[in-house]
VMD Tcl script that builds the backbone (N, CA, C; Angstrom):
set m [mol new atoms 273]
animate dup $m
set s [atomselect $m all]
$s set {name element resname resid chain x y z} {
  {N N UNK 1 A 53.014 99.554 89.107}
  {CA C UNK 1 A 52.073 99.074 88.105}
  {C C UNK 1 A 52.878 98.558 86.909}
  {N N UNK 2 A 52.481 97.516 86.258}
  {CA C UNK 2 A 53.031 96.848 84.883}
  {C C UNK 2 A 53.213 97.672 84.250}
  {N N UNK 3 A 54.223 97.955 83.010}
  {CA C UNK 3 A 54.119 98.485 82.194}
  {C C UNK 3 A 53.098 97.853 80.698}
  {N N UNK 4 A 52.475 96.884 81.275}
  {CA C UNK 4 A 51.460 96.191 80.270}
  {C C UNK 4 A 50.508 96.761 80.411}
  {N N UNK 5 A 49.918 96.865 81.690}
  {CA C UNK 5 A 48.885 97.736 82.312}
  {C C UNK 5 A 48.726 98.894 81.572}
  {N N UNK 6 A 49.690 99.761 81.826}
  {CA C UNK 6 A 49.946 101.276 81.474}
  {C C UNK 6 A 49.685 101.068 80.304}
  {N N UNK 7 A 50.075 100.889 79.536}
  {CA C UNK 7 A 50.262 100.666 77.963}
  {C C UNK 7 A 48.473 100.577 77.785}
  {N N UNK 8 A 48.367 99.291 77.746}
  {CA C UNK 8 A 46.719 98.986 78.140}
  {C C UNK 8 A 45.903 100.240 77.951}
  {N N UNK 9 A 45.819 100.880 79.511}
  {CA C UNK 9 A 45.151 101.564 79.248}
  {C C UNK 9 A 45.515 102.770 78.522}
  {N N UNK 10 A 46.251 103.168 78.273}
  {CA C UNK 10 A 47.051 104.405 77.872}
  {C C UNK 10 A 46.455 104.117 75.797}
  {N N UNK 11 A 46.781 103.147 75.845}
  {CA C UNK 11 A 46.123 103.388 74.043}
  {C C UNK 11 A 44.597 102.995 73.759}
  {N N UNK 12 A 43.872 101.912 75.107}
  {CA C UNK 12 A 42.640 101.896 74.771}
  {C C UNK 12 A 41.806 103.513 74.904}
  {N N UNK 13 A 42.246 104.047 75.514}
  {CA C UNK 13 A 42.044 105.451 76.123}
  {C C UNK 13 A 41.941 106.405 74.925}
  {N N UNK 14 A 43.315 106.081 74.140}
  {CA C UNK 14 A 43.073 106.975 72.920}
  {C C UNK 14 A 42.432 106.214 71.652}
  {N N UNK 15 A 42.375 104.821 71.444}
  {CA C UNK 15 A 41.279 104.766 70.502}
  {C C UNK 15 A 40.121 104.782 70.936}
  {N N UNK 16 A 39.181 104.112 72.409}
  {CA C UNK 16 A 38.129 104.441 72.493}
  {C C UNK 16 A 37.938 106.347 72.416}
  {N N UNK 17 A 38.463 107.657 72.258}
  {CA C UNK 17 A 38.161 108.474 72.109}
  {C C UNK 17 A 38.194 109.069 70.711}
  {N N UNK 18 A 39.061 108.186 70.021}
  {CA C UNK 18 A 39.063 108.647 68.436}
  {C C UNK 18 A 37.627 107.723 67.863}
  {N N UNK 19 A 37.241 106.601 68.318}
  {CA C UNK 19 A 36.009 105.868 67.911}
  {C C UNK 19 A 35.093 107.072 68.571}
  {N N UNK 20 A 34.716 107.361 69.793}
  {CA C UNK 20 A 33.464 108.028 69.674}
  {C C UNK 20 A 33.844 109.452 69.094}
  {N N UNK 21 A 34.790 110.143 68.976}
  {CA C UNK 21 A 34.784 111.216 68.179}
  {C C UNK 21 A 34.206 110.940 66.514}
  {N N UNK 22 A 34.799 109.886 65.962}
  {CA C UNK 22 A 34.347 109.667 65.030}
  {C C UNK 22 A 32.627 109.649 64.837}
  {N N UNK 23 A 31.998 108.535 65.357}
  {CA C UNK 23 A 30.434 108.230 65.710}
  {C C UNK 23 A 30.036 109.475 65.882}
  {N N UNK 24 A 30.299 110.263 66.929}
  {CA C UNK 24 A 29.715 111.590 66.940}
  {C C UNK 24 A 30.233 112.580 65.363}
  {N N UNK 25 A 31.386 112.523 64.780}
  {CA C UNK 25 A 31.227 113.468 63.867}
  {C C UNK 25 A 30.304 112.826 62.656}
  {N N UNK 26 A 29.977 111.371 62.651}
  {CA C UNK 26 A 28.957 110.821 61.563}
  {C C UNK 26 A 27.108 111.786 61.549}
  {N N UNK 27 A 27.193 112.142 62.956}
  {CA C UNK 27 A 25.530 112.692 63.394}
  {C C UNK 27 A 24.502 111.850 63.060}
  {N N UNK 28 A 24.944 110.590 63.243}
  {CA C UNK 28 A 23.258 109.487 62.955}
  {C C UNK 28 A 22.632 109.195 63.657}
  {N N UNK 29 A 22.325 110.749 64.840}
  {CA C UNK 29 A 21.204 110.448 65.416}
  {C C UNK 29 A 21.386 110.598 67.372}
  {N N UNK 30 A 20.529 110.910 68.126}
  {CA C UNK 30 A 20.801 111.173 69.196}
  {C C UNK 30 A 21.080 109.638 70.264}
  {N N UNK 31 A 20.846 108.604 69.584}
  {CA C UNK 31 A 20.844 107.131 70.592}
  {C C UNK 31 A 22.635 107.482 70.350}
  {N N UNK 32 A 22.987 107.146 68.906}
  {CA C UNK 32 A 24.183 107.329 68.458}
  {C C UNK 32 A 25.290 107.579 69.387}
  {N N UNK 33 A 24.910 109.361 69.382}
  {CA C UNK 33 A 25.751 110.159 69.979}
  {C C UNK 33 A 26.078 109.949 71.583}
  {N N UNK 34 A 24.841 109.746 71.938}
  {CA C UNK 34 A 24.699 109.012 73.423}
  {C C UNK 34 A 25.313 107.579 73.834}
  {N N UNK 35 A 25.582 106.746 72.573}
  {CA C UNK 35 A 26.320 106.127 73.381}
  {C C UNK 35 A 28.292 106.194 72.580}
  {N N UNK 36 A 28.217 106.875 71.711}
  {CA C UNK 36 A 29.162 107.428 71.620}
  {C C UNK 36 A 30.073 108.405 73.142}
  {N N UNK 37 A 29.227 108.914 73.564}
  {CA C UNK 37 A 29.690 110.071 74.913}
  {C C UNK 37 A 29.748 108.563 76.139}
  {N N UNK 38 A 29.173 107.678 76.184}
  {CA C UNK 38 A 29.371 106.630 76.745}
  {C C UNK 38 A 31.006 105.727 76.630}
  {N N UNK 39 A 31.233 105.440 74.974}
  {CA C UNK 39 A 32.422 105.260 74.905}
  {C C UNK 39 A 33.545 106.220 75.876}
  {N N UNK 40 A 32.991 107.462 75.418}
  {CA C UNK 40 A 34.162 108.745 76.099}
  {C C UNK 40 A 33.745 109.075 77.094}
  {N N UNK 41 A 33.043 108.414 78.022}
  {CA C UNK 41 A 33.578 108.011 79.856}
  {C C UNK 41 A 34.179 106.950 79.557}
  {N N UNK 42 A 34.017 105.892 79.038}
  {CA C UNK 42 A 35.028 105.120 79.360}
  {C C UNK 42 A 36.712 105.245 78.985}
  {N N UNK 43 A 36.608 105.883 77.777}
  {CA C UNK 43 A 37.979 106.523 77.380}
  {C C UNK 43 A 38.596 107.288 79.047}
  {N N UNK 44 A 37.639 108.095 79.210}
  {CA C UNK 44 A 38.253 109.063 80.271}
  {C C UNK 44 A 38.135 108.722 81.631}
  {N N UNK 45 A 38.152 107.373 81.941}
  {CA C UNK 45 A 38.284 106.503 83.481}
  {C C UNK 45 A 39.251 105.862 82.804}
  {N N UNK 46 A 39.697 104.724 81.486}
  {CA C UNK 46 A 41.403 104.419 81.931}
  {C C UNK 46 A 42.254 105.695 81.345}
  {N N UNK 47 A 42.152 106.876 81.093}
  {CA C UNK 47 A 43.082 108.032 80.421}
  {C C UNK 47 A 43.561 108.563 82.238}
  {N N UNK 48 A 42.126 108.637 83.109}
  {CA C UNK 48 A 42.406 109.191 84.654}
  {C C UNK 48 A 43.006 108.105 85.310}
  {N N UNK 49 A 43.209 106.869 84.979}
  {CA C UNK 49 A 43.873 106.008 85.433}
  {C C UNK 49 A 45.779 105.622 85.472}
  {N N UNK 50 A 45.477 105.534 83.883}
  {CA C UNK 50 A 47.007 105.777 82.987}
  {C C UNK 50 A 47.309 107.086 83.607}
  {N N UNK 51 A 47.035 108.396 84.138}
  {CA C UNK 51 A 47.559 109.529 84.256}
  {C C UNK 51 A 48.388 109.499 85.337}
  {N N UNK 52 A 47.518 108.661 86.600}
  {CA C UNK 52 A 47.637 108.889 88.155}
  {C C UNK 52 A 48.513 107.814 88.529}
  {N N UNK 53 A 48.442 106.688 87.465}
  {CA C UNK 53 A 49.775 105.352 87.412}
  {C C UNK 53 A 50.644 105.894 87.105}
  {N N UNK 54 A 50.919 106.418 86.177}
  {CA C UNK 54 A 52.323 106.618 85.488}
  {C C UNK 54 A 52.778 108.092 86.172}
  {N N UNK 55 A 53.886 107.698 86.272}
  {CA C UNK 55 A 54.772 109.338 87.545}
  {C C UNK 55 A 54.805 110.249 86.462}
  {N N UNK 56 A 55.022 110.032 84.833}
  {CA C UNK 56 A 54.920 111.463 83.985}
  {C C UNK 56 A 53.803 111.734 82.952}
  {N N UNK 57 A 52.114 111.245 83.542}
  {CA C UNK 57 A 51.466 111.627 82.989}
  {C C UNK 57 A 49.768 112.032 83.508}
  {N N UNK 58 A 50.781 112.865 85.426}
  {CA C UNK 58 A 49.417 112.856 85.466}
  {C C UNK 58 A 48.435 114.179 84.807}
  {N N UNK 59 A 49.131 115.159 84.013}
  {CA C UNK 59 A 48.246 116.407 83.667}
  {C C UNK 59 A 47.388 115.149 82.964}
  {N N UNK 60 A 47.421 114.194 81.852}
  {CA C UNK 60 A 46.066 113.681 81.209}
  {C C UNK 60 A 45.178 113.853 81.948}
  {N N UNK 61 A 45.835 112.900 83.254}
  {CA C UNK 61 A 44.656 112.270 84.466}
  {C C UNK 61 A 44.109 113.300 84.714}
  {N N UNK 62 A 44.493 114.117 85.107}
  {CA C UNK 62 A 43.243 116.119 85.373}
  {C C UNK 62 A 42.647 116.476 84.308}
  {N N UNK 63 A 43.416 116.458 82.947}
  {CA C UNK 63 A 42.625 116.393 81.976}
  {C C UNK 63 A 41.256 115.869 82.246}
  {N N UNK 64 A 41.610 114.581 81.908}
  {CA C UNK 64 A 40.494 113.735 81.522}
  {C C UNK 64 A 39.230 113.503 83.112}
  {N N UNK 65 A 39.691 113.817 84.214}
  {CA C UNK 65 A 38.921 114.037 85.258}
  {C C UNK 65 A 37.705 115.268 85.169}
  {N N UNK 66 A 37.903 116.223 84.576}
  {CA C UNK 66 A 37.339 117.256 83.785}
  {C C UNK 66 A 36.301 116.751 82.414}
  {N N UNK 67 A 37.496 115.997 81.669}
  {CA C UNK 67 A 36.261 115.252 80.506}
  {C C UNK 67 A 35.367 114.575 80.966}
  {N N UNK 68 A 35.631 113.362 81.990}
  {CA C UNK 68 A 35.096 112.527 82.461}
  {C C UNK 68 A 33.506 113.930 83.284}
  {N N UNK 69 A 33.498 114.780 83.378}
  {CA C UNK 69 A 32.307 115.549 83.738}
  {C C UNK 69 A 31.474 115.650 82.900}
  {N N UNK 70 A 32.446 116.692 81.991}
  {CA C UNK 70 A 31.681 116.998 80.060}
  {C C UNK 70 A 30.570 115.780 79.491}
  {N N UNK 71 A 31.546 113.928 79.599}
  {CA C UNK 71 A 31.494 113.378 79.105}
  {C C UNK 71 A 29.508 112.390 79.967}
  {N N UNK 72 A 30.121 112.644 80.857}
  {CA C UNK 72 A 28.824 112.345 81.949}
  {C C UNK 72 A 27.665 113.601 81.674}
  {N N UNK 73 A 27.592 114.721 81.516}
  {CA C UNK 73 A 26.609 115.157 81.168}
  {C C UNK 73 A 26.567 114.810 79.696}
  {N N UNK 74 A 26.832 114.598 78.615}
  {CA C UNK 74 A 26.363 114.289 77.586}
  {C C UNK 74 A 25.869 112.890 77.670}
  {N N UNK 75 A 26.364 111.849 78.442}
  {CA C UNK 75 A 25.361 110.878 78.464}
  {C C UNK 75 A 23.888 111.216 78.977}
  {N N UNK 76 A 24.052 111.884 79.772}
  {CA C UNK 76 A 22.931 112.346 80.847}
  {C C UNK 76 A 21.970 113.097 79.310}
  {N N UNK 77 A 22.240 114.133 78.726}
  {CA C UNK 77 A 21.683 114.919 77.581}
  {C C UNK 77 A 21.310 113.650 76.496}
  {N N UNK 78 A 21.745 113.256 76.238}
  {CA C UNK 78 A 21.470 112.178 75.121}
  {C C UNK 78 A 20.706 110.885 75.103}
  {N N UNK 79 A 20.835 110.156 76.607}
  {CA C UNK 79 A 20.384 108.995 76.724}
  {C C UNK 79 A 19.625 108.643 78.010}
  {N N UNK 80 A 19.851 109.497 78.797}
  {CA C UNK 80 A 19.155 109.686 80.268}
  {C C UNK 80 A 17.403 110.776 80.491}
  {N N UNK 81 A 17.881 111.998 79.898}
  {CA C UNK 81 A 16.999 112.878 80.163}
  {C C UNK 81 A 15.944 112.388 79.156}
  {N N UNK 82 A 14.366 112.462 79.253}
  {CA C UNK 82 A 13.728 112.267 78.640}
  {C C UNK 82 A 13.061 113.940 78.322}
  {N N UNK 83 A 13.954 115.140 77.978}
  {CA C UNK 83 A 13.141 116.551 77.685}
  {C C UNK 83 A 13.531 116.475 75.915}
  {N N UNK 84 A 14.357 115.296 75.086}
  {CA C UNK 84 A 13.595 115.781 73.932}
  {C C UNK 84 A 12.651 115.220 73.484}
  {N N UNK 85 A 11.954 113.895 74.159}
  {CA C UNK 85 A 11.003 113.736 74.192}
  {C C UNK 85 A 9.843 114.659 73.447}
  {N N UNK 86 A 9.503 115.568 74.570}
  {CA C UNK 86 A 8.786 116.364 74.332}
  {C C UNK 86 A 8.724 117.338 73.046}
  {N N UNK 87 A 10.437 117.856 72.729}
  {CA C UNK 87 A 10.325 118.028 71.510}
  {C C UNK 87 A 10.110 117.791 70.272}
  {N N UNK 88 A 10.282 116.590 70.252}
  {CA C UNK 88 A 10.273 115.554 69.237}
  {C C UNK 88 A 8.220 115.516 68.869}
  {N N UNK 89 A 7.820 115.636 70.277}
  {CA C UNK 89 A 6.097 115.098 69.990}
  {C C UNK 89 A 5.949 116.728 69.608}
  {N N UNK 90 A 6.047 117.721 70.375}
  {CA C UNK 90 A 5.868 118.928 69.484}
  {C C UNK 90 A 5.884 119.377 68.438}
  {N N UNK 91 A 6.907 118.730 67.621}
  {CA C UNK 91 A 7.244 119.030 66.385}
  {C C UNK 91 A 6.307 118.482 65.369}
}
mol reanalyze $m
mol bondsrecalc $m
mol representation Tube
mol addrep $m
């Protein structure tokens, strides 16, 4: 693999995760956060990428194979499930 490649993904990886960390520590709101956790799957498909390319970095890639779960249920919680719905009309 290029070392352009690597690179590539290896720093989009860490700013798309410092951008949605950020968005999420703002709290403006559950669309927000949801597609904030959206950014961070995508952070964590090229971080599992960059890990499994490069011969000395695959702990990220397990890392982030793990986030990439976390990161999929919080889309799922935020922008998929329609149960706060219900809370929201309750209230």
């Amino acid at each position: 693999m290029s070392d352009f490649v690597l690179t590539a993904l290896q720093y989009y990886g860490a700013g798309a995760a410092a951008l949605a960390a950020f968005i999420l520590s703002l709290n403006v709101g559950r669309k927000w956060s949801g597609f904030a956790f959206v950014i961070f799957v995508t952070s964590s498909i090229a971080l599992i990428a960059w890990g499994f390319l490069d011969d000395d970095a695959e702990g990220i890639g397990v890392q982030n194979v793990i986030l990439l779960v976390i990161n999929c249920v919080g889309v799922y919680r935020y922008l998929l499930s329609g149960h706060w719905k219900d809370k929201e009309r309750a209230a």
